[in-house]
Each structure stands twice: as C-alpha cells, then as structure tokens.
N, C-alpha and C positions, 0 to 999 in steps of 0.2 A: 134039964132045961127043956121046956115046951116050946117046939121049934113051932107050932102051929098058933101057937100064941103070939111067938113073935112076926110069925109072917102075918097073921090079922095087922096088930100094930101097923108093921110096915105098910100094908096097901091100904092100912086106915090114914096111913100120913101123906101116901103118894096121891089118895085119891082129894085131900085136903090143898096138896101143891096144885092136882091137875086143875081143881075148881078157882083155886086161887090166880092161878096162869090164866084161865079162861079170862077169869074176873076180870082182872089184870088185860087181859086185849082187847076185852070187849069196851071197857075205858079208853084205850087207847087210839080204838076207832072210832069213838064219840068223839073223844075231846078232837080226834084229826076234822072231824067232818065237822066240824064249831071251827076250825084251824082254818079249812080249805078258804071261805071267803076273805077271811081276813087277810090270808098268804098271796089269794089274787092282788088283793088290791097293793098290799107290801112289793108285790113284783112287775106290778103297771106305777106303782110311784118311783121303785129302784130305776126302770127303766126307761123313767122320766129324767129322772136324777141325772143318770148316765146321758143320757139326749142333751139334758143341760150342762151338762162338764164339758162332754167335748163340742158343745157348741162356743162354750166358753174359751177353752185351749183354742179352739181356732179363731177366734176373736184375738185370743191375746197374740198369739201366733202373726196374726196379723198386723198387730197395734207394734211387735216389736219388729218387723219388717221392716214397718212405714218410722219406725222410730230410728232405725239402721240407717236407714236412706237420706232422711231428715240430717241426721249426724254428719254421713257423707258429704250433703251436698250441703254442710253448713262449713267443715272442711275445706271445700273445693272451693266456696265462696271466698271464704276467707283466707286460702293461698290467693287466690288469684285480684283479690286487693290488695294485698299485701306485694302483688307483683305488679299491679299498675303503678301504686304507691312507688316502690321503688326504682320500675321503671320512669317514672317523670321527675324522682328524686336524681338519679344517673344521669338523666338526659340533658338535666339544666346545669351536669357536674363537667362532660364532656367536654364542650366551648374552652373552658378551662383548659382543661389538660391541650386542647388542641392549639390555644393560644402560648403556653409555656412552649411545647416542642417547636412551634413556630419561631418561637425569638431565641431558644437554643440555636435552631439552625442558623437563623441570620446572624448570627453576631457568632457562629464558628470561625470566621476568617478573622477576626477582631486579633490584632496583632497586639496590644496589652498581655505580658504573663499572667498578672493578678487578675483581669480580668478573664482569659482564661482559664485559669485557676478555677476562680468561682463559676463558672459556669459550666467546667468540670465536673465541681460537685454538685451544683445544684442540678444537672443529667443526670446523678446518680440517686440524688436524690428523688427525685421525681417517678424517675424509673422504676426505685423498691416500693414508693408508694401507688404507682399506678397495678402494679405486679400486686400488692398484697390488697390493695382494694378492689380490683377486678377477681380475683380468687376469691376473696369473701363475697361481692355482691354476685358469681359467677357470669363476671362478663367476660366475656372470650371477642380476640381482634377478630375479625373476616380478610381474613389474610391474602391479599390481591397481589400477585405477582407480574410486575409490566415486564408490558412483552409478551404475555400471552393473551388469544384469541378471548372476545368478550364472552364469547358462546360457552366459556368454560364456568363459567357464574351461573348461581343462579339469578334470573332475572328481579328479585325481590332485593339479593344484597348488592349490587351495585346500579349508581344512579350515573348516566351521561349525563356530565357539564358542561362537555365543550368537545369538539373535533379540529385535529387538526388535517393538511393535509399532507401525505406523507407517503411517499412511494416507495421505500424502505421497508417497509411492512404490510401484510395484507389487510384491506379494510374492514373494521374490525378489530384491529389488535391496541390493548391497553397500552396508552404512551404514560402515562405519569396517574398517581393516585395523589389528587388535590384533598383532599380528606378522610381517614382512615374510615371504618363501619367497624359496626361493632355486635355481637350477639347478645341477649339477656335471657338467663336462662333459656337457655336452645333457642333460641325465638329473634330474629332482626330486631334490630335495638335503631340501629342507625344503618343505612345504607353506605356504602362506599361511595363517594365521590371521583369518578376517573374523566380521563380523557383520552379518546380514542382515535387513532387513524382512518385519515378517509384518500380516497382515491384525486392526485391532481386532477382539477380540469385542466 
C-alpha cells in the first residue's frame, strides 16, 4: 500500500473541506450582514409589539377593575332597595301587629270561657306568626325594659311620649313602653315609644 499516496488524497480532501468551510462562512457573514438591517427593524417592531400588549393588559386590567366595582356597587344598589322596599313594606305591616296585641290585652279580663278560649289561641297564633315573619324579614324587638334609666338606650331607639311625674324613681327612668321598636336588618325600623319619670313640682 502507498502510504504517500494516500496521505496526498487525504490532505487533497482536507484542504477541499477547509475551502469549503471557508466558503461556507464567508456566506454566512454576507447573508448575516443582508440579515443585520432587517433584524433591527424585526426588534424595534417586536418591541413595539411588546409596548402594545402591555399597554393593552393594562388597559384591560383596568377595564376589569372598573367592571368589579361597577358589579359591586350594582350589588350594593340593589340590597339596599331591596331593604328600603321592605322596610316600607314592614312598616305599613307593624300598626297591625300592634293593634292585634292591643285588643289581646284588653279583652284579657273578658270573663266569657270561649271567648277566652279564642283569644288564647289567636295569642298563640299571632305570636308563631310574628316570631317566623320577623326571622324571615330579620326584624328583631328593641327590647326596653321599665324601670330602667333612659340613658341606657340608645338615643335613636327610643322616642319620649309623654312624662309622668313620679318620685319613686329617678328622673329619667322608663315607666311604661306605649309602643314596642323594632330593628330592620341591624338598622332602627321603628323607635320605641316610652314614657318616663320626672321629678314632682
């Protein structure tokens, strides 16, 4: 075998790749430098692109802020008609109830059985329905206990109707509640109706 023959071949083929290689980059730095302006411009429009997205995200960012808020206080609007509504709905219901426990009371001493009777049950009546429709509309009493000092109120749930005068007690102190109060959803519905002691002349 002619080892000198074949080492020619080889660095006949190696110096074929080196020319080729060259060839080969010397293209590859043309075609970049044909590349470079176009690649600017490709990386001032990406970076326009990008300027415009997240100017957009935060637009929409925005839009669903004010759209959150919007919900909200469409929410908040509409409990709170929904609570005027049924507070004027309550209000014109109350008279009522206060006129039934009124004629309970008076007609307590009514010495008739069957009259008592039924007026037995229609207090017990009246009572499961006052009990299950104040739980459903949540109205709660303002519960005023006489005999004690008015200052124990707050001044929003009870209304003076009338003084009597009364040395028994200190001036100030609740003698009688002439009409119950009542709350609506947390909030005074009706005031308390009392009457309080005042000092003889």
């Amino acid at each position: 075998m002619d080892m000198s023959s074949d080492n020619k071949k080889t660095q006949s083929k190696t110096k074929k790749v080196e020319k080729k290689t060259s060839e080969l980059k010397d293209k590859v730095k043309k075609e970049a430098s044909k590349l470079t302006p176009d690649s600017a411009v490709h990386t001032e429009e990406i970076n326009n692109l990008t300027k415009e997205i997240k100017s957009l995200k935060d637009k929409n960012l925005r839009l669903l802020a004010e759209l959150d808020n919007q919900k909200k206080e469409y929410f908040k609007t509409m409990m709170e008609l929904e609570r005027n509504v049924g507070q004027r709905l309550i209000k014109k219901i109350l008279p009522l109830f206060d006129s039934y426990e009124r004629a309970v009371q008076i007609n307590q001493t009514h010495q008739d059985s069957k009259v008592k009777q039924f007026l037995t049950g229609f207090k017990m009546a009246l009572a499961r329905f006052q009990k299950d429709f104040f739980q459903e509309e949540k109205v709660e009493e303002i519960k005023i206990a006489p005999q004690k000092p008015l200052s124990d109120y707050n001044s929003d749930e009870v209304e003076i109707i009338a003084s009597d005068e009364n040395n028994d007690y200190p001036e100030g102190t609740i003698l009688q509640v002439s009409q119950k109060g009542y709350h609506y959803q947390g909030k005074v519905l009706r005031p308390a109706e009392v009457i309080i002691s005042k000092k003889k002349s």
